[in-house]
TIVO-709471 format. One record per atom (N, C-alpha, C, CB): residue number from 1; atom name; x, y, z. Coordinates in pm, whole numbers, plus 32768, in hexadecimal, padded with zeros to 4 digits. Atoms other than C-alpha are relative to their C-alpha. Last residue first. Glycine has a CB too. Example, Ala and Ser with C-alpha at 12.3 -4.5 7.8 and 13.67 -1.06 7.14 Angstrom:
+------+-------+------+-------+------+
! keke ! pakol ! east ! north !   up !
+------+-------+------+-------+------+
!    2 !     N ! 7FAE !  7F89 ! 7FFA !
!    2 !    CA ! 8557 !  7F96 ! 82CA !
!    2 !     C ! 7FB3 !  806D ! 8049 !
!    2 !    CB ! 8029 !  802E ! 7F72 !
!    1 !     N ! 8059 !  7F89 ! 8000 !
!    1 !    CA ! 84CE !  7E3E ! 830C !
!    1 !     C ! 805A !  8078 ! 8000 !
!    1 !    CB ! 7F9D !  8003 ! 807D !
+------+-------+------+-------+------+
// end
This chain:
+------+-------+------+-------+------+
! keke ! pakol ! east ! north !   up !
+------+-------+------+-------+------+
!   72 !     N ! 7F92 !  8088 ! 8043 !
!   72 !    CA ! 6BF5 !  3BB4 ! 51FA !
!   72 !     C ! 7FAD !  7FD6 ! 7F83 !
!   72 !    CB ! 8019 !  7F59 ! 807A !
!   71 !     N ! 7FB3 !  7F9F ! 806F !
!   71 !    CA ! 6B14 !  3CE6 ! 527F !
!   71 !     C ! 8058 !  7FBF ! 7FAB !
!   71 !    CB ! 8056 !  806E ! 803E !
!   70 !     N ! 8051 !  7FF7 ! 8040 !
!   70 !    CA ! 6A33 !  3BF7 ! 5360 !
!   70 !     C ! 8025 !  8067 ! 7F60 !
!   70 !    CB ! 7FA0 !  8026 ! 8065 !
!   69 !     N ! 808C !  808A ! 7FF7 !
!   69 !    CA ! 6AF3 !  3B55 ! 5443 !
!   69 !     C ! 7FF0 !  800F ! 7F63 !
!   69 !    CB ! 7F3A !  802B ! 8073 !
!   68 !     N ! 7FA2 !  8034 ! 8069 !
!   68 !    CA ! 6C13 !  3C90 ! 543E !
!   68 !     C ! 7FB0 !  7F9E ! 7FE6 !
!   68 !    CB ! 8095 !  7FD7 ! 8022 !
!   67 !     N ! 802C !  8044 ! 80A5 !
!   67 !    CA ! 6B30 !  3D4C ! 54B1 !
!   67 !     C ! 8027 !  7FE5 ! 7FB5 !
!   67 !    CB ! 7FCD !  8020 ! 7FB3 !
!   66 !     N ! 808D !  800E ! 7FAC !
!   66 !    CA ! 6B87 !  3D76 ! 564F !
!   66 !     C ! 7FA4 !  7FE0 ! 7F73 !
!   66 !    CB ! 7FC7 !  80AA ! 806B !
!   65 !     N ! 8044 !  806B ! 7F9F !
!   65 !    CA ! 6CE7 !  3D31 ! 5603 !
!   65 !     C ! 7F7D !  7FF4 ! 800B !
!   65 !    CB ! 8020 !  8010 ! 807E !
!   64 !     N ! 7FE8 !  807C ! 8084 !
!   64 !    CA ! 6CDE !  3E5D ! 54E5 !
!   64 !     C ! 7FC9 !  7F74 ! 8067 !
!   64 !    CB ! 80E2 !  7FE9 ! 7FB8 !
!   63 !     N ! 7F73 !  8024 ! 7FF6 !
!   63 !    CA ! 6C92 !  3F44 ! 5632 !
!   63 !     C ! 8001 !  7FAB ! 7F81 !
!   63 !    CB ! 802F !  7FB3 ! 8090 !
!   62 !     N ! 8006 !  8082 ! 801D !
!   62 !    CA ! 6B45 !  401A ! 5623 !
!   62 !     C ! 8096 !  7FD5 ! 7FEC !
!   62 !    CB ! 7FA4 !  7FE7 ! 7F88 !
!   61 !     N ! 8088 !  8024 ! 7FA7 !
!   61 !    CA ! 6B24 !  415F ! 56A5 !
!   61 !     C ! 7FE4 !  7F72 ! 8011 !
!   61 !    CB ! 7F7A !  803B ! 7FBF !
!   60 !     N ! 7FC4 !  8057 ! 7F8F !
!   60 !    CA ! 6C7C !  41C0 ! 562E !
!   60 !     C ! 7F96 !  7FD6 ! 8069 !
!   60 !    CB ! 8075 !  804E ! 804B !
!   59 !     N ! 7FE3 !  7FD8 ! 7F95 !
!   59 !    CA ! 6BE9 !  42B2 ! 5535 !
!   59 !     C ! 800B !  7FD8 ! 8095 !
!   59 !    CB ! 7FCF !  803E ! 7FF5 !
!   58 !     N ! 7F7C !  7F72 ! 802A !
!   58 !    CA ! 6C5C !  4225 ! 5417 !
!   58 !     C ! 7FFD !  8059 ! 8081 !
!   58 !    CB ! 7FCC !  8085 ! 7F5C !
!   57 !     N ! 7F59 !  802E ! 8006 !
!   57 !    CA ! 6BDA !  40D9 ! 548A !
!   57 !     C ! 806C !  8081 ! 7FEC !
!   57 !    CB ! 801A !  7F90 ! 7F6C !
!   56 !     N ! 8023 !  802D ! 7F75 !
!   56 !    CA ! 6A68 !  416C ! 54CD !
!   56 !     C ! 80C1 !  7FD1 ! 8023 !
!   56 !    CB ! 7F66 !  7F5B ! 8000 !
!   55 !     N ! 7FE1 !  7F5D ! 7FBF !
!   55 !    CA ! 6A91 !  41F5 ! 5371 !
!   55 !     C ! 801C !  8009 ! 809D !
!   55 !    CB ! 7F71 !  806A ! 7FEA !
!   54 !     N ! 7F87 !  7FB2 ! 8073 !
!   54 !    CA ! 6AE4 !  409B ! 52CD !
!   54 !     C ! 8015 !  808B ! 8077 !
!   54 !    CB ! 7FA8 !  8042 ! 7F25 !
!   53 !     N ! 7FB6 !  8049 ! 7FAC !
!   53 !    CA ! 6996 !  4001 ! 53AC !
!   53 !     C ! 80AC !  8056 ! 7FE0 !
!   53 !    CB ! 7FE9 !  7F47 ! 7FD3 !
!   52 !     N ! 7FF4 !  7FDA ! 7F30 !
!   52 !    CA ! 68C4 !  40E5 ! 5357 !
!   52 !     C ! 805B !  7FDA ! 8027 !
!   52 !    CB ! 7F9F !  7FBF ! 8079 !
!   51 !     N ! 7FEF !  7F7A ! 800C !
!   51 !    CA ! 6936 !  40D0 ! 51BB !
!   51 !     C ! 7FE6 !  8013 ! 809D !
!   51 !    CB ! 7F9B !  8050 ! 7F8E !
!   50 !     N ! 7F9C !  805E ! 8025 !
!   50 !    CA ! 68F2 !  3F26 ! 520C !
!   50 !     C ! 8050 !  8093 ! 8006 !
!   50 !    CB ! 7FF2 !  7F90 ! 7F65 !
!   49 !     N ! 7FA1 !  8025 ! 7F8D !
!   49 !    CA ! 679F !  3F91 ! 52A0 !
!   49 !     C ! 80B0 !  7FFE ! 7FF3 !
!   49 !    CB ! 7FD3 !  7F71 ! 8024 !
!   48 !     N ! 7FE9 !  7F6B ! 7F95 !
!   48 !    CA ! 6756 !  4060 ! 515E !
!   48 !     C ! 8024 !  7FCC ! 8080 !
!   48 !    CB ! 7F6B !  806D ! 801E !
!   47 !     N ! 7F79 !  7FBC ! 7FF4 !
!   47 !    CA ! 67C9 !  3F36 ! 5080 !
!   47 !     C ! 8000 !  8076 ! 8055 !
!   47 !    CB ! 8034 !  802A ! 7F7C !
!   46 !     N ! 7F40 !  8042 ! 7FE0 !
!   46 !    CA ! 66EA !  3E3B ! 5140 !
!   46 !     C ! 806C !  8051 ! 7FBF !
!   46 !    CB ! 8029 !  7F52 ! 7FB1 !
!   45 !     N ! 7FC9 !  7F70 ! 7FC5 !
!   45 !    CA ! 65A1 !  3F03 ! 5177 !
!   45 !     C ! 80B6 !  7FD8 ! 7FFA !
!   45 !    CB ! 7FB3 !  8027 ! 80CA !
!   44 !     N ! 7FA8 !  8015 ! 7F9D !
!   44 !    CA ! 64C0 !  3E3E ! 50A9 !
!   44 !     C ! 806F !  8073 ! 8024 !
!   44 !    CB ! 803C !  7F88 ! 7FDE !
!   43 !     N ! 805F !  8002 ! 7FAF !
!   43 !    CA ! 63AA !  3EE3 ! 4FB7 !
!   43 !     C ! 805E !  7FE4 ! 8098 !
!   43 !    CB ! 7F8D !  7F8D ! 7FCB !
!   42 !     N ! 804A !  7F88 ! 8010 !
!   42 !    CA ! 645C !  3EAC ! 4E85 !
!   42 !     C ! 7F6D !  7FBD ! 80AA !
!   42 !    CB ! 7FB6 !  8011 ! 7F18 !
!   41 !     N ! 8092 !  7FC8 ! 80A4 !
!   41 !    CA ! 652A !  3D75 ! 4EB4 !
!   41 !     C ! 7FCA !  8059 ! 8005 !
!   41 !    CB ! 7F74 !  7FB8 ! 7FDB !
!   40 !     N ! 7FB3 !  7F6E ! 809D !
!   40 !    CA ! 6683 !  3D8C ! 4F8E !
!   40 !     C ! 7F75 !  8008 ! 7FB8 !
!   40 !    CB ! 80AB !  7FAF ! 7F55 !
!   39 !     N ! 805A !  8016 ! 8088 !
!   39 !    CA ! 65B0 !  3CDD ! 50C5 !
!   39 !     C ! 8047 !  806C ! 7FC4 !
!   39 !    CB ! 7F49 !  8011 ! 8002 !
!   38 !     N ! 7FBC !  8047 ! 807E !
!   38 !    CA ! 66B1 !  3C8B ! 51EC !
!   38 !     C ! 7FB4 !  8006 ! 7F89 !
!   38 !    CB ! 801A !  7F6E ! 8016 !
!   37 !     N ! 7F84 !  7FEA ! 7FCD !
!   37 !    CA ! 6656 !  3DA8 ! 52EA !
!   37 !     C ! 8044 !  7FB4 ! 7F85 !
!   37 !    CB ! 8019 !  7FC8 ! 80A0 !
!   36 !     N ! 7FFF !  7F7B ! 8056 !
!   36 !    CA ! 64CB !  3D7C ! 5269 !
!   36 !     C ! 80AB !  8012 ! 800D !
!   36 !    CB ! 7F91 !  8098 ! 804D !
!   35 !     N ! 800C !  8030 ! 8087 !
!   35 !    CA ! 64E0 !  3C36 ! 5323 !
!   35 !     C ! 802E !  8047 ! 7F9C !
!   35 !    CB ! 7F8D !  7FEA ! 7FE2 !
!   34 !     N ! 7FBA !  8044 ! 8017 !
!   34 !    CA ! 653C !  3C97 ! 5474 !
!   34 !     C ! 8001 !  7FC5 ! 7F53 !
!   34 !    CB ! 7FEC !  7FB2 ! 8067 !
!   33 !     N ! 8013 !  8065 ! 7FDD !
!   33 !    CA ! 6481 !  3DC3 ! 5450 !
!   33 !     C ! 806B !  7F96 ! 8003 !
!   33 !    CB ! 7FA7 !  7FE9 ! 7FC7 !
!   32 !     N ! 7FA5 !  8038 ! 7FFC !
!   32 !    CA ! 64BA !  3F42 ! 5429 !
!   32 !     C ! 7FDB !  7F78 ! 8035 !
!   32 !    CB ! 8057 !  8046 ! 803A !
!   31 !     N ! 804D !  8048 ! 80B4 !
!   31 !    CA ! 639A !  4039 ! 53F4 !
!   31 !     C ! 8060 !  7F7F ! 7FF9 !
!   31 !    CB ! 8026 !  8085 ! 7F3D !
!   30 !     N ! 8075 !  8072 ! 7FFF !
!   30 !    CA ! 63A9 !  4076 ! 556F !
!   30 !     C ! 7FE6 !  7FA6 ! 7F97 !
!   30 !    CB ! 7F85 !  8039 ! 800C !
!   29 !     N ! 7FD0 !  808E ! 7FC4 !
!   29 !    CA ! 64CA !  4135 ! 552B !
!   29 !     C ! 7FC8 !  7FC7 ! 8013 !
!   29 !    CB ! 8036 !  7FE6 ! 8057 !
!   28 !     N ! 7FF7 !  7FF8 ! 7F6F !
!   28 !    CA ! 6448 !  420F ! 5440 !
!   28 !     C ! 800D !  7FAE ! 8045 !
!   28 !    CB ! 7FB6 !  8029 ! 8032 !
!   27 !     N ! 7FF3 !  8050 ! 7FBF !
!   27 !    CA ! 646D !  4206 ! 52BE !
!   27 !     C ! 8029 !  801F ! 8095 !
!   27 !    CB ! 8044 !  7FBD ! 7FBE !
!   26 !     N ! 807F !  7FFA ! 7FAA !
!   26 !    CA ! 63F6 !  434D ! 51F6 !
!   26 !     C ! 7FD6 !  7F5B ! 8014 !
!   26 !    CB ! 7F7B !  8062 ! 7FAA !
!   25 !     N ! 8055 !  806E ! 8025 !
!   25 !    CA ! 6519 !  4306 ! 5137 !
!   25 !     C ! 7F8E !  7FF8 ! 7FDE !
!   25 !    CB ! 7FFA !  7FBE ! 8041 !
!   24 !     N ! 7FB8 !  8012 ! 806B !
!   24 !    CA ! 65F0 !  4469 ! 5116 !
!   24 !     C ! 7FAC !  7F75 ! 7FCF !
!   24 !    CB ! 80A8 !  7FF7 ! 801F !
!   23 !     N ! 7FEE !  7FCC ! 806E !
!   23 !    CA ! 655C !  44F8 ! 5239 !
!   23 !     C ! 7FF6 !  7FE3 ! 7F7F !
!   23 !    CB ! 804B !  801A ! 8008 !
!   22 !     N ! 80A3 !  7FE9 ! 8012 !
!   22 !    CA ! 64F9 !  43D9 ! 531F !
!   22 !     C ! 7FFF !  8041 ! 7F98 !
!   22 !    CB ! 7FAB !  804D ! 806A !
!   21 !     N ! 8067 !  806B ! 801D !
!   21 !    CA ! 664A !  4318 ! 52D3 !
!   21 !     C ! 7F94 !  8040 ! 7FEF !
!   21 !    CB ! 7FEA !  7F99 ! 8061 !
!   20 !     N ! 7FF5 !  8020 ! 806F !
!   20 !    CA ! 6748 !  4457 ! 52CA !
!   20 !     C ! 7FAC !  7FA6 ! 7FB3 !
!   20 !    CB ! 805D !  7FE3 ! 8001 !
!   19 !     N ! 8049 !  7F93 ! 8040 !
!   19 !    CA ! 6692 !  44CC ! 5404 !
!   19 !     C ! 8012 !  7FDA ! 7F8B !
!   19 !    CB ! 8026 !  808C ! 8015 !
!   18 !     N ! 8093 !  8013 ! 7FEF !
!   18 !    CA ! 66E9 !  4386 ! 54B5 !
!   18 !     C ! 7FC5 !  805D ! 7F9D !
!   18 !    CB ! 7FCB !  801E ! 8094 !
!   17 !     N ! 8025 !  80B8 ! 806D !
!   17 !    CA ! 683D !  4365 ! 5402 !
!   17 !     C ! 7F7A !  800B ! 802F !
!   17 !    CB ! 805E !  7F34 ! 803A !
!   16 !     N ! 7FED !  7FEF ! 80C5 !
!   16 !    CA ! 6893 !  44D1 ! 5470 !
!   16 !     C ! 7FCC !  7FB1 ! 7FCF !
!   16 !    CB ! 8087 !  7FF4 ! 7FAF !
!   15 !     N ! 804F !  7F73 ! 8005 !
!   15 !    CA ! 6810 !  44A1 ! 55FA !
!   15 !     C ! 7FE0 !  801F ! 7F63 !
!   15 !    CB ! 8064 !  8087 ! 8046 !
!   14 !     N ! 7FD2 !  7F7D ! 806D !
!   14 !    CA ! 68DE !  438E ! 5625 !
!   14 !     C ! 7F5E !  8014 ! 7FC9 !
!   14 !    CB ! 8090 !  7FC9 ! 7F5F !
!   13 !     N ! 7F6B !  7F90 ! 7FEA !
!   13 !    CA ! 689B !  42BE ! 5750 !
!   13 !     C ! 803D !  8058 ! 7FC6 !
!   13 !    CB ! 8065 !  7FD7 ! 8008 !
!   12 !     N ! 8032 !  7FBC ! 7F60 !
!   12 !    CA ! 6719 !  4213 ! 5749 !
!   12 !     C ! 8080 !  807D ! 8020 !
!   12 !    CB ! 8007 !  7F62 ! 80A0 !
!   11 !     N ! 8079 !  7FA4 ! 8014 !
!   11 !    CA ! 675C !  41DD ! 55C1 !
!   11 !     C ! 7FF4 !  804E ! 808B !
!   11 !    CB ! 7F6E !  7FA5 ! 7FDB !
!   10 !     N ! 7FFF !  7F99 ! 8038 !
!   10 !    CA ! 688A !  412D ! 55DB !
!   10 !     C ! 7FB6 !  8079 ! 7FEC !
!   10 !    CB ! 800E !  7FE0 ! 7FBE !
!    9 !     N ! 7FB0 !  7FBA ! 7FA3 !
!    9 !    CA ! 6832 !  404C ! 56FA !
!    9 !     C ! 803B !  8099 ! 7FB5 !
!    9 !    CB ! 807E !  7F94 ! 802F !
!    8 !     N ! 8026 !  7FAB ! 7F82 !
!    8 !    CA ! 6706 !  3FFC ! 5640 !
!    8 !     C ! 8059 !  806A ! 803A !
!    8 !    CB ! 7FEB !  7FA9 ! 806C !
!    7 !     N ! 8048 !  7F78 ! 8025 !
!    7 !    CA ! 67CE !  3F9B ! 54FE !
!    7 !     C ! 7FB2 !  8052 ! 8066 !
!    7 !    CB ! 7F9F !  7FE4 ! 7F9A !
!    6 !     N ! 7FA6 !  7F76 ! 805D !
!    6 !    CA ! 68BB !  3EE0 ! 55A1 !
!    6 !     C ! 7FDB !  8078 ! 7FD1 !
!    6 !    CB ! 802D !  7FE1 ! 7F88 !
!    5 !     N ! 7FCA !  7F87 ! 7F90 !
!    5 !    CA ! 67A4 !  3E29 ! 5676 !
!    5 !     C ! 8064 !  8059 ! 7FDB !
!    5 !    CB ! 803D !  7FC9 ! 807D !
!    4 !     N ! 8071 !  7F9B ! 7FE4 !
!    4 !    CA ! 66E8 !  3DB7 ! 5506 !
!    4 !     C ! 8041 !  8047 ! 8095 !
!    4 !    CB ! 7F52 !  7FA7 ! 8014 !
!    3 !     N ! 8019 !  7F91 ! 8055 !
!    3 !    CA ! 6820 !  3D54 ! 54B6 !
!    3 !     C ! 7FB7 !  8042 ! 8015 !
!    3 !    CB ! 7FEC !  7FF5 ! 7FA0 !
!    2 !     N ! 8039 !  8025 ! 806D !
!    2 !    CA ! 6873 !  3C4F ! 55F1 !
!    2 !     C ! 7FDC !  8098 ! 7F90 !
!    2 !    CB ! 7F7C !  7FA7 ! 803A !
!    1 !     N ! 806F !  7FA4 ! 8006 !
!    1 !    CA ! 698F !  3C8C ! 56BD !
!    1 !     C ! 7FB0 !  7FE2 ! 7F81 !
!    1 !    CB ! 8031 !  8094 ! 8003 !
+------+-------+------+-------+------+
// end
């Protein structure tokens, strides 16, 4: 699975992590790119995907298998 679909799938299925993103970011799923997914610099979205992805795992939405790729 690629990152940028980790983070989708996270977003479209928990409810908490979506609200926690618009809320707390004011990042919406649209705001999410293949690129932006891996950018840590100011402006990129790579440690808040990386925090989607984490929460998405805690709540069994996401399997380790499915980001282990990209979490190593």
């Amino acid at each position: 699975m690629e990152k940028l679909e980790a983070v989708q799938k996270v977003m479209r299925f928990s409810d908490a992590v979506r609200e926690w993103v618009t809320e707390e970011h004011s990042v919406y799923f649209d705001d999410f790119d293949e690129q932006n997914v891996d950018d840590y610099e100011p402006g990129g979205h790579g440690d808040l995907a990386d925090q989607i992805i984490e929460k998405g795992m805690r709540e069994a939405i996401l399997d380790e298998e499915d980001v282990e790729e990209f979490l190593s």
